[in-house]
C-alpha positions, 0 to 999 in steps of 0.5 A: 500500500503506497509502499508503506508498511501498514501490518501490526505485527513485530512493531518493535523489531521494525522500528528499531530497523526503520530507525537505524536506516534513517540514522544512516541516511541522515549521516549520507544526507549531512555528507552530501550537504556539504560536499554539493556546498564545497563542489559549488563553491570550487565551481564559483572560484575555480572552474565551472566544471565543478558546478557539473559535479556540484549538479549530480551531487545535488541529486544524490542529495535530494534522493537521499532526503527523499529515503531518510524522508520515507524512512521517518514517515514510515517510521511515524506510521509504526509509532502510529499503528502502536498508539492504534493498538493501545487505544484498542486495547483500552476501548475493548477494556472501556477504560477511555480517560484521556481520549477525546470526549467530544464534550463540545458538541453536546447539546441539552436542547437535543432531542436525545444526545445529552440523555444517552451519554453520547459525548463527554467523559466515558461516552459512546464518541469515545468509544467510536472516533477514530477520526484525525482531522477536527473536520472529520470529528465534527461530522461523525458527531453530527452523525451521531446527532442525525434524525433516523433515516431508515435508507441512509442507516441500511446504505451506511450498515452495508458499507460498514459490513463490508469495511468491517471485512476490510481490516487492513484498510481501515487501519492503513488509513486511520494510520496515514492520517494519525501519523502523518497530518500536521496542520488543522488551520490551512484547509480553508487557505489551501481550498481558496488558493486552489479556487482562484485562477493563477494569472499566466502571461507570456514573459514569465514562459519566455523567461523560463526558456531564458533563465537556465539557457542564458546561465549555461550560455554565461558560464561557458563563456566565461569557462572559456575566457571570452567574458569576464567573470564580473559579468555573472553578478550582473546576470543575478542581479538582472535575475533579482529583479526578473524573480521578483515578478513570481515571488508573490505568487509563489510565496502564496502557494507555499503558504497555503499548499498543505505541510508535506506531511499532511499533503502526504497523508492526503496522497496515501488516503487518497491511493488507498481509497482508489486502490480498493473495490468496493461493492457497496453502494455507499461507499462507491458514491463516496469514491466516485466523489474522489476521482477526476475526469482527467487523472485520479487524484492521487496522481494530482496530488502527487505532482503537486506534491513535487511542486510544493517541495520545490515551492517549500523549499526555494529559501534553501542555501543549496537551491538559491545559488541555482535559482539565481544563475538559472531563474528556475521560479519561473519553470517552477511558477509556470508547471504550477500555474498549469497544474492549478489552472487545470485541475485545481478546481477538482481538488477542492472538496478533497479535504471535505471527501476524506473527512467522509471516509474519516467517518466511514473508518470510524464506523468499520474499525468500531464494529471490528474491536468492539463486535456488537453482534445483534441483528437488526432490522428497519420496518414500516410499522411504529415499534420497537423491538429488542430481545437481549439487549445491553449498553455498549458502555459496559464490559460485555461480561458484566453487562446484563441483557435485556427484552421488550416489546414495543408496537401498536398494541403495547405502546406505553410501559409505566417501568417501576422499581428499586432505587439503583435496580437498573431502570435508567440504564435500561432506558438508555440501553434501548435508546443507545442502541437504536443511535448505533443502528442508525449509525449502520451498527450492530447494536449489542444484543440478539435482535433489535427491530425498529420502524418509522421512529424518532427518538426523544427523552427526558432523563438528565435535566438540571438547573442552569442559574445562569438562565434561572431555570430549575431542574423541574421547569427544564424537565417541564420545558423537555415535556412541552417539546415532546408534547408538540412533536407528538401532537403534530403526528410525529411518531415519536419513542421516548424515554421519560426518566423519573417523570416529574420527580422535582414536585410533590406526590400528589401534584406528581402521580395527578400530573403523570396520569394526565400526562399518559393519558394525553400520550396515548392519543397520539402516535407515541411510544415509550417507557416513563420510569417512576417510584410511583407505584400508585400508577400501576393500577392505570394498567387495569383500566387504560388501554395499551398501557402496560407495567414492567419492573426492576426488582431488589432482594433485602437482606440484613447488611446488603441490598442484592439486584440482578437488573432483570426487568420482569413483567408487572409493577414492582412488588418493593422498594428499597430506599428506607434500607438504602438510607440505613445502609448508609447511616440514617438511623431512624427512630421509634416513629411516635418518638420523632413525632414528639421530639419534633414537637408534634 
C-alpha cells in the first residue's frame, strides 16, 4: 500500500530497523550537504566544471532526503499503528480517560444526545472516533446527532459490513492520517488558493526558456575566457529583479499548499481509497466523489506534491545559488500555474471527501474491536423491538441483557422499581442502541427491530442559574417539546426518566396520569420510569398501557439486584434500607413525632 508498511505485527523489531536506516541516511544526507556546498563553491572560484559535479551531487542529495524522508514517515506510521493498538486495547477494556470526549458538541436542547451519554467523559464518541482531522470529528458527531433515516442507516450498515471485512484498510488509513497530518488551520487557505485562477502571461514562459539557457550560455563563456567573470553578478542581479515578478505568487502557494506531511497523508488516503473495490453502494458514491475526469487524484496530488517541495523549499542555501544563475521560479511558477489552472478546481472538496471516509473508518474499525453482534432490522410499522439487549458502555461480561416489546398494541410501559435496580440504564440501553443502528451498527444484543421512529427523552435535566431555570421547569420545558412533536403526528419513542420527580406526590402521580393519558392519543411510544407505584393500577383500566419492573432482594447488611426487568409493577422498594445502609438511623416513629414537637 503506497509502499508503506501498514501490518501490526513485530512493531518493535521494525522500528528499531526503520530507525537505524534513517540514522544512516541522515549521516549520507549531512555528507552530501556539504560536499554539493564545497563542489559549488570550487565551481564559483575555480572552474565551472565543478558546478557539473556540484549538479549530480545535488541529486544524490535530494534522493537521499527523499529515503531518510520515507524512512521517518514510515517510521511515524509504526509509532502510529502502536498508539492504534493501545487505544484498542483500552476501548475493548472501556477504560477511555484521556481520549477525546467530544464534550463540545453536546447539546441539552437535543432531542436525545445529552440523555444517552453520547459525548463527554466515558461516552459512546469515545468509544467510536477514530477520526484525525477536527473536520472529520465534527461530522461523525453530527452523525451521531442525525434524525433516523431508515435508507441512509441500511446504505451506511452495508458499507460498514463490508469495511468491517476490510481490516487492513481501515487501519492503513486511520494510520496515514494519525501519523502523518500536521496542520488543522490551512484547509480553508489551501481550498481558496486552489479556487482562484493563477494569472499566466507570456514573459514569465519566455523567461523560463531564458533563465537556465542564458546561465549555461554565461558560464561557458566565461569557462572559456571570452567574458569576464564580473559579468555573472550582473546576470543575478538582472535575475533579482526578473524573480521578483513570481515571488508573490509563489510565496502564496507555499503558504497555503498543505505541510508535506499532511499533503502526504492526503496522497496515501487518497491511493488507498482508489486502490480498493468496493461493492457497496455507499461507499462507491463516496469514491466516485474522489476521482477526476482527467487523472485520479492521487496522481494530482502527487505532482503537486513535487511542486510544493520545490515551492517549500526555494529559501534553501543549496537551491538559491541555482535559482539565481538559472531563474528556475519561473519553470517552477509556470508547471504550477498549469497544474492549478487545470485541475485545481477538482481538488477542492478533497479535504471535505476524506473527512467522509474519516467517518466511514470510524464506523468499520468500531464494529471490528468492539463486535456488537445483534441483528437488526428497519420496518414500516411504529415499534420497537429488542430481545437481549445491553449498553455498549459496559464490559460485555458484566453487562446484563435485556427484552421488550414495543408496537401498536403495547405502546406505553409505566417501568417501576428499586432505587439503583437498573431502570435508567435500561432506558438508555434501548435508546443507545437504536443511535448505533442508525449509525449502520450492530447494536449489542440478539435482535433489535425498529420502524418509522424518532427518538426523544427526558432523563438528565438540571438547573442552569445562569438562565434561572430549575431542574423541574427544564424537565417541564423537555415535556412541552415532546408534547408538540407528538401532537403534530410525529411518531415519536421516548424515554421519560423519573417523570416529574422535582414536585410533590400528589401534584406528581395527578400530573403523570394526565400526562399518559394525553400520550396515548397520539402516535407515541415509550417507557416513563417512576417510584410511583400508585400508577400501576392505570394498567387495569387504560388501554395499551402496560407495567414492567426492576426488582431488589433485602437482606440484613446488603441490598442484592440482578437488573432483570420482569413483567408487572414492582412488588418493593428499597430506599428506607438504602438510607440505613448508609447511616440514617431512624427512630421509634411516635418518638420523632414528639421530639419534633408534634
Amino acid at each position: 500500500m503506497n509502499g508503506f508498511d501498514f501490518r501490526k505485527d513485530n512493531l518493535e523489531t521494525k522500528l528499531a530497523l526503520v530507525r537505524r536506516k534513517a540514522a544512516n541516511l541522515s549521516f549520507l544526507r549531512l555528507l552530501f550537504f556539504f560536499g554539493t556546498g564545497a563542489l559549488f563553491i570550487l565551481g564559483l572560484a575555480e572552474h565551472p566544471l565543478w558546478l557539473v559535479a556540484a549538479g549530480i551531487a545535488t541529486y544524490f542529495f535530494i534522493k537521499l532526503v527523499s529515503f531518510y524522508n520515507f524512512q521517518k514517515d514510515q517510521e511515524a506510521i509504526y509509532l502510529a499503528l502502536g498508539k492504534m493498538e493501545e487505544r484498542k486495547g483500552h476501548r475493548q477494556r472501556r477504560t477511555l480517560s484521556g481520549f477525546d470526549s467530544g464534550a463540545e458538541f453536546s447539546d441539552k436542547n437535543h432531542p436525545f444526545c445529552n440523555d444517552l451519554d453520547l459525548f463527554g467523559e466515558h461516552s459512546l464518541f469515545q468509544l467510536l472516533n477514530h477520526t484525525v482531522s477536527k473536520g472529520g470529528k465534527a461530522r461523525l458527531a453530527s452523525l451521531m446527532k442525525s434524525n433516523f433515516d431508515k435508507a441512509e442507516s441500511e446504505g451506511r450498515a452495508q458499507a460498514v459490513t463490508e469495511l468491517a471485512d476490510k481490516a487492513l484498510f481501515l487501519q492503513a488509513m486511520e494510520a496515514a492520517g494519525l501519523a502523518l497530518k500536521k496542520d488543522e488551520a490551512e484547509n480553508g487557505k489551501w481550498i481558496d488558493w486552489l479556487g482562484s485562477a493563477e494569472k499566466q502571461s507570456v514573459l514569465p514562459k519566455m523567461l523560463a526558456f531564458i533563465g537556465p539557457i542564458g546561465g549555461l550560455t554565461l558560464l561557458s563563456l566565461i569557462y572559456l575566457g571570452i567574458v569576464p567573470e564580473a559579468i555573472l553578478g550582473v546576470w543575478v542581479l538582472l535575475g533579482v529583479g526578473f524573480l521578483s515578478l513570481v515571488f508573490k505568487p509563489l510565496k502564496a502557494a507555499a503558504d497555503a499548499i498543505p505541510v508535506a506531511s499532511t499533503l502526504k497523508s492526503y496522497l496515501i488516503r487518497t491511493k488507498l481509497i482508489e486502490q480498493e473495490s468496493f461493492y457497496s453502494k455507499t461507499l462507491n458514491i463516496a469514491k466516485s466523489e474522489l476521482s477526476n475526469e482527467k487523472s485520479p487524484a492521487s496522481s494530482l496530488l502527487g505532482d503537486l506534491d513535487s511542486l510544493g517541495f520545490w515551492i517549500q523549499n526555494r529559501l534553501n542555501l543549496l537551491y538559491l545559488p541555482f535559482n539565481l544563475l538559472f531563474w528556475t521560479d519561473f519553470l517552477i511558477f509556470n508547471q504550477l500555474a498549469s497544474w492549478k489552472n487545470r485541475v485545481g478546481q477538482s481538488l477542492s472538496h478533497l479535504p471535505e471527501n476524506l473527512e467522509k471516509w474519516e467517518v466511514f473508518v470510524s464506523l468499520g474499525a468500531f464494529e471490528v474491536e468492539l463486535e456488537g453482534a445483534a441483528k437488526f432490522e428497519w420496518t414500516e410499522e411504529a415499534e420497537l423491538i429488542a430481545t437481549d439487549i445491553s449498553h455498549p458502555m459496559i464490559l460485555p461480561e458484566k453487562a446484563i441483557p435485556n427484552s421488550i416489546g414495543l408496537d401498536a398494541g403495547h405502546r406505553l410501559v409505566i417501568l417501576t422499581g428499586a432505587n439503583m435496580s437498573g431502570k435508567t440504564t435500561f432506558m438508555r440501553t434501548l435508546g443507545i442502541n437504536c443511535v448505533l443502528a442508525n449509525l449502520g451498527l450492530s447494536p449489542f444484543g440478539s435482535n433489535l427491530r425498529i420502524g418509522k421512529i424518532q427518538l426523544y427523552t427526558s432523563m438528565r435535566n438540571s438547573d442552569n442559574l445562569g438562565e434561572s431555570v430549575s431542574s423541574f421547569y427544564a424537565e417541564l420545558k423537555r415535556i412541552h417539546t415532546l408534547i408538540e412533536r407528538l401532537e403534530s403526528g410525529e411518531t415519536l419513542f421516548f424515554l421519560l426518566d423519573e417523570i416529574l420527580k422535582g414536585t410533590n406526590t400528589q401534584d406528581r402521580i395527578s400530573g403523570s396520569e394526565a400526562l399518559i393519558l394525553q400520550i396515548l392519543k397520539t402516535k407515541g411510544l415509550g417507557i416513563m420510569s417512576t417510584h410511583d407505584i400508585e400508577l400501576s393500577v392505570l394498567e387495569q383500566s387504560v388501554e395499551n398501557l402496560h407495567n414492567f419492573s426492576f426488582h431488589s432482594e433485602i437482606h440484613d447488611r446488603s441490598i442484592d439486584f440482578d437488573y432483570k426487568i420482569k413483567k408487572g409493577p414492582c412488588p418493593s422498594f428499597n430506599a428506607h434500607k438504602l438510607m440505613e445502609l448508609m447511616g440514617i438511623r431512624f427512630g421509634n416513629p411516635e418518638h420523632m413525632a414528639s421530639k419534633l414537637g408534634r
